[in-house]
N, C-alpha and C positions, 0 to 999 in steps of 0.2 A: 541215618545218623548213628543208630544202635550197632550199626557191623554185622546184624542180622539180615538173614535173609528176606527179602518182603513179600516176593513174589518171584515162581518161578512158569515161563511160557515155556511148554513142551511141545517140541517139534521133534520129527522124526528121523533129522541128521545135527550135526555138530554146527552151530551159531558161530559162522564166518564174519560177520557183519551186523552192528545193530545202530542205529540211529534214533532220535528221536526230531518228530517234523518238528520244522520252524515254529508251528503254532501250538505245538506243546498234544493234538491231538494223535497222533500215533505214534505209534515204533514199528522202524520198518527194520525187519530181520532177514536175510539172506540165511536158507541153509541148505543143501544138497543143491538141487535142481529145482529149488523154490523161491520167492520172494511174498513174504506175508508182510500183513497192516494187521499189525494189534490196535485195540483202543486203547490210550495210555491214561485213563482211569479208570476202567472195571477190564483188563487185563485181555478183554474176550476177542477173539479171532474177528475182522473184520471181512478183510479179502485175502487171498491164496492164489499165486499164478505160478503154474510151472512155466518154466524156464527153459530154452534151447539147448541149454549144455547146464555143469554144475556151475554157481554161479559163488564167488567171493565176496561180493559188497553192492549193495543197492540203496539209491538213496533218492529220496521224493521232494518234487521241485517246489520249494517254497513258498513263491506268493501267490500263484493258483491251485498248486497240488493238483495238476492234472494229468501232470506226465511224472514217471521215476527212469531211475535208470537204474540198471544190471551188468556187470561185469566179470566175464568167468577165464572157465575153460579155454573156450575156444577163441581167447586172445581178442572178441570182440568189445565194442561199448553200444549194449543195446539201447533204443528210450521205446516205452512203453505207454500208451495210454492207461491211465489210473483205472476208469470210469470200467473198460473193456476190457483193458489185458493184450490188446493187441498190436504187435509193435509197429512204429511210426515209423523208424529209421533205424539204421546197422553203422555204426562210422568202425570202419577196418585203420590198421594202423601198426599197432603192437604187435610184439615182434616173441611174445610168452605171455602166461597167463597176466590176467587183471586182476591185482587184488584189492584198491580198492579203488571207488568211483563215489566222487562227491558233489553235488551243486552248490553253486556261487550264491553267496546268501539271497542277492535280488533276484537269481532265476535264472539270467541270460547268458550265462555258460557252465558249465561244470568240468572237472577235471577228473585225468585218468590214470591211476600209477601200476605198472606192471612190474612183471620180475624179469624183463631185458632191461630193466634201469631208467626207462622215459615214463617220464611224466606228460600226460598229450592236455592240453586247455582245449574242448569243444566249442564251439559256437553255438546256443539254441536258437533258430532260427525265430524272426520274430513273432510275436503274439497274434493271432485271428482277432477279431474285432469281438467274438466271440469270448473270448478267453477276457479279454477288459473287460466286459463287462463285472457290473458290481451283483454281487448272487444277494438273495433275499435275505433280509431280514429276519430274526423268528417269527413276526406279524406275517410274512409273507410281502413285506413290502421292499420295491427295491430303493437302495439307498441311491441318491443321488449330492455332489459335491456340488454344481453350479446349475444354474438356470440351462446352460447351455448342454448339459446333461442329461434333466428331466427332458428336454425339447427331445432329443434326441430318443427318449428311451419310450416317447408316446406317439405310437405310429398315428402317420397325417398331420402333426403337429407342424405347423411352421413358425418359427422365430425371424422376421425379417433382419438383416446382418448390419442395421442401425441399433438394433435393441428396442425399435419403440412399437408397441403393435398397432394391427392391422383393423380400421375401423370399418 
């Protein structure tokens, strides 16, 4: 609000790209042949993945933050695993570099704008069973929404498809 500067993250090429996740905990920066996660309240480096080519714009998928994407150089739209670093998928397409690539606020596609002038919309393929799932709680507990939820999340559990239990 002051026009000051608050905080500066040092990297080691020129900040192509910066975002901040959906849920306010990081900023994902694009610079040379890198895509970093800073914390976005104590500033400090999270993860660091080099990158295939130099990359322009990266950006981290919203309502599981498990996968991001990268778009550079070499005309491609990479997606990445968050967790690993290790890429999922390659969609070719673009016809010159990508400069920037963004995710669809609920996750299930993102787009890709280059300097041949197309704008490409991806599809992300649908969610693993794995990926719905609800992550713990800070207790360690998992959150569940309906009866039909917890049944589901307590192996050996049976809920008979009347709703009324087994004497």
């Amino acid at each position: 609000r002051s026009g000051k500067i608050a905080q500066t993250l040092e990297t080691k090429a020129t900040v192509t790209s910066a975002e901040v996740s959906q849920d306010g905990r990081y900023i994902i920066t694009a610079d040379g042949s890198s895509v970093k996660f800073w914390d976005a309240n104590y500033f400090g480096l999270v993860k660091s993945y080099n990158m295939p080519c130099n990359v322009e714009s990266a950006s981290l998928e919203p309502k599981y933050g498990n996968k991001f994407i990268a778009g550079g150089e070499d005309m491609w739209v990479h997606v990445f695993d968050f967790f690993t670093g290790e890429e999922i998928t390659c969609n070719k397409g673009h016809h010159g570099p990508v400069h920037c690539v963004r995710f669809a606020p609920g996750g299930e596609s993102y787009a890709s704008g280059s300097e041949d002038g197309t704008i490409r919309i991806w599809q992300l393929g649908p969610a693993t069973s794995d990926e719905q799932e609800s992550p713990p709680n800070a207790n360690g507990k998992l959150k569940v929404n309906t009866v039909s939820d917890a049944a589901r999340k307590i192996e050996g559990f049976h809920l008979p498809k009347d709703g009324q239990t087994e004497g």
